[in-house]
N, C-alpha and C positions, 0 to 999 in steps of 0.2 A: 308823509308823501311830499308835501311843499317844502322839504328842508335838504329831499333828494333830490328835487328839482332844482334847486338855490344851488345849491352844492356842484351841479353839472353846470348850470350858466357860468362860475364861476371857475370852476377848472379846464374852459373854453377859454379865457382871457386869461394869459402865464399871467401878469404882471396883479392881477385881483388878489390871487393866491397870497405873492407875497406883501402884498400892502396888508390883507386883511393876520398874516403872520404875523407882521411887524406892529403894526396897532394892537393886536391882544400880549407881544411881548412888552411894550410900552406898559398897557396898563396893570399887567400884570407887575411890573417891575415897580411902580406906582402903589399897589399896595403893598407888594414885598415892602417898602420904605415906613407906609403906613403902619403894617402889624408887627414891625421887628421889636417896637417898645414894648412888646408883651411876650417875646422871646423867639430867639433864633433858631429856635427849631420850626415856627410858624412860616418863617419867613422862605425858606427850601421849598417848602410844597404850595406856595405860591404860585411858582414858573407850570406846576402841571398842566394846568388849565388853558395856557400860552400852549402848548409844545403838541395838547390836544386839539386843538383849534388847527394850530400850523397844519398839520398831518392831515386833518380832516376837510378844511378845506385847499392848502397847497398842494400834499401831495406827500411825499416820501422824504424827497430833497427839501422840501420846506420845514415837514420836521424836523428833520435831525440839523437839520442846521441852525435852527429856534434853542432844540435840546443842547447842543454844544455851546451856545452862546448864554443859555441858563447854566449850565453847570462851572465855565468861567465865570460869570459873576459872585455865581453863588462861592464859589472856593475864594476868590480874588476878596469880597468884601464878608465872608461872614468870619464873625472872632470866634468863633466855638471849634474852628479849623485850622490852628496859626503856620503858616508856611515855614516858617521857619522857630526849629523847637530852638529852648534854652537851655 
């Protein structure tokens, strides 16, 4: 009940939403970096937890815009995806 409370203080103030987005995709990206030496597939399902947070406490537009900004990284920097075949 105290986390539905927290949750409406904060979707009262836009601007809470997307700080507290932005700090869980930080640190989420943070451990992506952390668990990749133990493989790249670890590192993908990293960003969920980011993308669940954004939605949850931003809002709809927080997510997906968390989720689109996971899914560029994750294509951009992971090798097990190479943009461009040989």
């Amino acid at each position: 009940m105290q986390l539905v409370s927290a949750i409406r203080v904060v979707r009262q103030h836009k601007y809470w939403g997307w700080l507290i987005s932005l700090a869980a995709l930080g640190i989420c990206l943070f451990l992506r970096i952390y668990i990749r030496e133990y493989g790249d597939f670890l590192g993908a399902g990293a960003f969920l937890p980011a993308v669940m947070i954004a939605a949850l406490f931003g809002g709809i537009v927080e997510g997906i815009t968390v989720f689109i900004i996971c899914v560029r990284i994750v294509l951009l920097f992971c090798s097990a995806l190479p943009l461009i075949p040989n």
